[in-house]
C-alpha positions in Angstrom: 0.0 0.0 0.0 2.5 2.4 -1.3 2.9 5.2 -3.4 6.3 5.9 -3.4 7.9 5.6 -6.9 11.4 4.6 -7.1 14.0 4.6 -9.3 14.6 0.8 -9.3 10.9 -0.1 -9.0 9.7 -3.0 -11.5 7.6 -1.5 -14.3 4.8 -3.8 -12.7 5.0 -2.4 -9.3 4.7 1.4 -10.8 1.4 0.3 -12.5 0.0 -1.2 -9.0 1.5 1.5 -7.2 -0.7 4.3 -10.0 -4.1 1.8 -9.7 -3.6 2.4 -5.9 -3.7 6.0 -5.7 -7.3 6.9 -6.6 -8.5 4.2 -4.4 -6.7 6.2 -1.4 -7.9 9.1 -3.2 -11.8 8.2 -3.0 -11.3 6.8 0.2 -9.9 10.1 1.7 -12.7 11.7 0.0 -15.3 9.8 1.4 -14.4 9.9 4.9 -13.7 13.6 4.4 -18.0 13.5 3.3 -18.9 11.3 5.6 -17.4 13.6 8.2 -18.5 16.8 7.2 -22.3 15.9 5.7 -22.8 14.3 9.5 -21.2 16.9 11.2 -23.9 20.0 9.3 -26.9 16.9 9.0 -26.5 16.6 13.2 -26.3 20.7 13.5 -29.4 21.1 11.2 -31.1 18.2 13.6 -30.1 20.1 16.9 -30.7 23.7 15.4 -34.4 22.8 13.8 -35.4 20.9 16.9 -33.7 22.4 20.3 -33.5 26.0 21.5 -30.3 27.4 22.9 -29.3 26.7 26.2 -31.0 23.6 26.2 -29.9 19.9 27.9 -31.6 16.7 26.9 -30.0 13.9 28.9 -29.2 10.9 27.3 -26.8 8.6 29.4 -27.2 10.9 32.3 -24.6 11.4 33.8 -22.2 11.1 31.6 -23.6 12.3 28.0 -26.1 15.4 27.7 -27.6 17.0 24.6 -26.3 21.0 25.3 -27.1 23.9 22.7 -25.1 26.4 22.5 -23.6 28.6 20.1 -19.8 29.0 20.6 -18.2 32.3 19.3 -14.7 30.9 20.6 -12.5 27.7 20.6 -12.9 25.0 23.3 -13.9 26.2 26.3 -14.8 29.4 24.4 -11.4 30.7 24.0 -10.3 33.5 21.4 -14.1 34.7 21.7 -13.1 38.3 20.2 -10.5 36.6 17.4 -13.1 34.5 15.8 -12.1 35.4 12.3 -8.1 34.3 13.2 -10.5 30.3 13.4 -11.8 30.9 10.5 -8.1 31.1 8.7 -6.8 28.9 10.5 -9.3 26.0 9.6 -9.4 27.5 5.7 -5.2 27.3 5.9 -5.5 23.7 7.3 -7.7 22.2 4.6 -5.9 23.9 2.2 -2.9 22.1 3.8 -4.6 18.8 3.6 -5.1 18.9 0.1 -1.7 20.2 -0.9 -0.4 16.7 1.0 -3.1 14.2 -1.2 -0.3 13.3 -3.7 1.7 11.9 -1.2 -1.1 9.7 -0.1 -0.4 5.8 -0.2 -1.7 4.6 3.2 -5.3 3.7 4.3 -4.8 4.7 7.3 -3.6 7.8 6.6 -6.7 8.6 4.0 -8.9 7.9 6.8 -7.5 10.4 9.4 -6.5 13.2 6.4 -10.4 13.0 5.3 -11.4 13.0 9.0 -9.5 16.0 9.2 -10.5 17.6 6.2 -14.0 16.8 6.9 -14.5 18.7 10.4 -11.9 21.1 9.7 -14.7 22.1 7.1 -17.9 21.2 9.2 -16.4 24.2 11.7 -15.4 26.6 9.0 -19.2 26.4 7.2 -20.4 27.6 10.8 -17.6 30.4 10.9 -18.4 31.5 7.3 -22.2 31.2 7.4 -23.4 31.4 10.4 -25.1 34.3 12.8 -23.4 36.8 13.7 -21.3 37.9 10.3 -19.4 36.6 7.2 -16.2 34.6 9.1 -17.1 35.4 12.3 -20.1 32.7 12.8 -21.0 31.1 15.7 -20.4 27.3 15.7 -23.2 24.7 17.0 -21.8 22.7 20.1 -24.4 19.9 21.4 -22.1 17.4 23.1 -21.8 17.4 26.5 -19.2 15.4 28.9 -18.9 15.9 32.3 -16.4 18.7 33.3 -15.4 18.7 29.3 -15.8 21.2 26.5 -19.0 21.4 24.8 -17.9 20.1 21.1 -19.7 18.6 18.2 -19.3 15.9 15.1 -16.9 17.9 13.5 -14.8 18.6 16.6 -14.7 14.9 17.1 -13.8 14.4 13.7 -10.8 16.5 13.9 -9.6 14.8 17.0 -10.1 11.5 15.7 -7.9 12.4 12.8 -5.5 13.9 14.9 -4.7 10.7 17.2 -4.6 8.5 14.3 -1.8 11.1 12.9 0.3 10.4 16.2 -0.2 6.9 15.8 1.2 6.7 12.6 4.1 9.1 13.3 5.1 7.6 16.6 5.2 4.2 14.6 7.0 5.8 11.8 4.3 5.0 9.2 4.7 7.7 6.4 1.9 9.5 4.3 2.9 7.3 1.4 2.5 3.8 3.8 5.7 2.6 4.3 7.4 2.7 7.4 10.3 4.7 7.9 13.0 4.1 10.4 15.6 6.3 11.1 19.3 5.4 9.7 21.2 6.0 13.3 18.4 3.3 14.5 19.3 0.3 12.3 22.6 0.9 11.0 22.8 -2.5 9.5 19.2 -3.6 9.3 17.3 -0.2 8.3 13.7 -1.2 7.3 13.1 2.5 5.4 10.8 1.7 2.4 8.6 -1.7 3.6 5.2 -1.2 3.4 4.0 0.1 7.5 0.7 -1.7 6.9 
């Protein structure tokens, strides 16, 4: 699962290695969808049917419906910054999508698109929603005890995140293969064998 074209890869292998990449490609995409058409779906369900401020349990204790609308980050920090969010999430996807050619991992389409996907689900509040143009309000309706109130999309973005760290801290690359530093392995370096 690898997309890394060498110079002394078989002819064979570069035409696997080319059928490969739009499957990662429509796999990133979909999570990406998935992510962000729950994310607006769930605040379209929360915003048509609740009224701000309020808590529907649902595992009480631990798991509450909580409307609010959240001008800041978690926690509501940056609430007078609001449109430094909005750039910040816009510079991220733009990120995301500047890094899809290096994409040869299934892993790594499923926590890009995860990313991609809230990152997005966040911004369409910031950019669309009450008060202004970039300086929306996002829907929060997830409650934890003594946690932020977050939503899909915020989830998403964590989800993403962690699986990130897992694949660094196991030194899977973007393109699938697992990279191991030279002054590790001296003699037995496994750089370039597929990670998954």
């Amino acid at each position: 699962m690898t997309d890394d074209l060498t110079d002394g890869a078989s002819q064979p292998a570069r035409t696997a290695q080319r059928k490969w990449r739009p499957a990662m490609i429509w796999l990133f995409a979909g999570f990406a969808v998935f992510a962000y058409v729950f994310d607006q779906l769930t605040k379209l369900w929360v915003t048509s049917t609740m009224v701000e401020g309020e808590r529907i349990p649902v595992l009480p204790p631990l798991l509450h419906w909580y409307y609010i609308r959240n001008s800041g980050a978690a926690f509501s920090i940056g609430e007078n910054v609001t449109w430094i969010f909005t750039i910040v999430m816009a510079a991220v996807s733009v990120a995301i999508l500047f890094q899809l050619r290096k994409l040869g991992s299934a892993w790594w389409a499923l926590s890009l698109g995860l990313l991609l996907g809230g990152a997005l689900g966040n911004l369409t509040d910031r950019l669309f929603r009450e008060p202004s143009f970039a300086m929306g309000h996002v829907v929060d309706f997830i409650q934890l005890p003594n946690f932020a109130i977050f939503n899909i999309a915020d989830s998403a973005v964590v989800s993403g995140v962690v699986i990130i760290c897992l694949l660094t801290l196991r030194g899977i690359g973007m393109d699938g293969k697992r990279h191991v530093p030279a002054s590790k392995h001296p003699k037995e370096s496994t750089e370039g064998q597929p990670g998954e």
